[in-house]
C-alpha positions in Angstrom: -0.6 50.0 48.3 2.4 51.5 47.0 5.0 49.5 45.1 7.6 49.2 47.7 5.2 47.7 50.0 3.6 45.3 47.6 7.1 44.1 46.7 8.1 43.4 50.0 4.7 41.3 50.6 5.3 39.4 47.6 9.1 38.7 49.1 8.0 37.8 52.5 5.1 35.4 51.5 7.6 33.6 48.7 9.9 33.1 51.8 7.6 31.3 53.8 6.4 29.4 50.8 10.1 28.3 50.1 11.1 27.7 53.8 8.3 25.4 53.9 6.4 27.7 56.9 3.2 27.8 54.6 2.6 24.5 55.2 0.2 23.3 52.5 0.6 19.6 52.1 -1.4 17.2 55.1 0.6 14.6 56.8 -1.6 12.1 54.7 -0.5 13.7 51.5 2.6 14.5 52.5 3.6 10.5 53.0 1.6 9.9 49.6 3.8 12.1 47.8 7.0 10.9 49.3 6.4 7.3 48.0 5.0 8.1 45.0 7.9 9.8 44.8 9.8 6.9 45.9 8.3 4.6 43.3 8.9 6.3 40.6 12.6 7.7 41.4 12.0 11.0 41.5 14.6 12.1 43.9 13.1 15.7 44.3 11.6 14.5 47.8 15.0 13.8 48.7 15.3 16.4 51.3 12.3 15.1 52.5 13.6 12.1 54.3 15.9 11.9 57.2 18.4 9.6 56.2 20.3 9.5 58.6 17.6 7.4 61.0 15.7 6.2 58.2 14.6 2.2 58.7 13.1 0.9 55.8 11.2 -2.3 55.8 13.3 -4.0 58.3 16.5 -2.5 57.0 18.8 0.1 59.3 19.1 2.7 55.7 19.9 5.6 58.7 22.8 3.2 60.3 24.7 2.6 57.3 24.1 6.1 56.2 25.6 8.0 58.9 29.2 5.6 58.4 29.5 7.3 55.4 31.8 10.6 56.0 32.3 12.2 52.3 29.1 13.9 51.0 29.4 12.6 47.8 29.1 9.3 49.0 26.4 10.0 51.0 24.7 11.3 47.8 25.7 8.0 46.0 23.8 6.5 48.5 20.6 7.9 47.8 21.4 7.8 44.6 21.5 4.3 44.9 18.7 4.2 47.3 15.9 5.8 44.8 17.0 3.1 42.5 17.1 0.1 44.0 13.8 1.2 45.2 12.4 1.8 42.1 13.5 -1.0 40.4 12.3 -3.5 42.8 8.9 -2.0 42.6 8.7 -2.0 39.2 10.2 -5.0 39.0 7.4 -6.8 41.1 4.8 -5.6 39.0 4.1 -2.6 41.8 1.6 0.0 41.3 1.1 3.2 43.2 -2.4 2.8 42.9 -2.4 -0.4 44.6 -2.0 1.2 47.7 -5.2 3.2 48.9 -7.1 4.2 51.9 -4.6 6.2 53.1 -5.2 7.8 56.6 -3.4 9.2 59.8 -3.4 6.2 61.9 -1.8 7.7 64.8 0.0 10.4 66.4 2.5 10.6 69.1 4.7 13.6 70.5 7.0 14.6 67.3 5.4 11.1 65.2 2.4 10.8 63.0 1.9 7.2 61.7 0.2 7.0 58.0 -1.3 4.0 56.9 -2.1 2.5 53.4 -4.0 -0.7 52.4 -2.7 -2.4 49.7 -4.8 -4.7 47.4 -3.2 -7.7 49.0 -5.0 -6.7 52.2 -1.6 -5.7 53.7 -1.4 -2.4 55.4 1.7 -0.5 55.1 3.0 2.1 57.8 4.9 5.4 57.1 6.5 7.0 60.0 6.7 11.5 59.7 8.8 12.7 62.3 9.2 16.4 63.1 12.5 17.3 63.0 14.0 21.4 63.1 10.6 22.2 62.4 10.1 20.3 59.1 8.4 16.8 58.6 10.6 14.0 57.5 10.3 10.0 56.7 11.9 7.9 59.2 10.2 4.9 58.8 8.6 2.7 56.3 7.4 -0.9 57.5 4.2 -3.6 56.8 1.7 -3.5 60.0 2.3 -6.5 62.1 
């Protein structure tokens, strides 16, 4: 294959890798990497979340989100957001691996629901929704 051609390959297939079209990652560990993530305050999986109808554990995160106006407020926000997460889990004593058993626990139009037990025997629910083409957290709540 001439060099022109192989370069060109390489380019297109780095594309899709980038844009997120090579989709690599399974809903399942998809979610698991967005609250490990989470936990830990790594705000790489930022993008990864739609804040702006993100409900969190009972809390309206997407509501007070889209008030704000100024983007660097709105990156304050989840600024603050990682943090407070992450230190309340830490705080509590919370451990990543105390959540296992994670699984697709249902699907419906643009929504998959993941599912986690927890070591408490609670089962904790994370909401993807496909939005523009990409998956993004909307919702994070205990099962009922």
């Amino acid at each position: 294959m001439p060099r022109k051609n192989l370069i060109f390959m390489v380019g297109i297939i780095s594309l899709l890798f980038i844009s997120g079209c090579a989709q690599l990652e399974t809903d399942v560990q998809l979610t698991h990497r967005i609250f490990n993530s989470l936990c830990s305050g790594n705000r790489g999986v930022e993008n990864l979340i739609d804040w702006e109808t993100l409900k969190a554990v009972g809390m309206d995160v997407g509501q007070a989100y889209s008030k704000i106006i100024s983007e660097k407020e709105r990156a304050d926000y989840r600024r603050a957001f990682f943090y407070n997460l992450t230190f309340s889990f830490k705080a509590a004593k919370g451990r990543t691996s105390a959540f296992f058993n994670w699984r697709v626990q249902n699907r419906v139009g643009n929504n998959t629901i993941v599912a986690a037990d927890t070591t408490s025997g609670k089962v904790i629910l994370f909401t993807l929704t496909i939005k523009g083409g990409k998956r993004k957290l909307t919702a994070i709540d205990w099962q009922q």
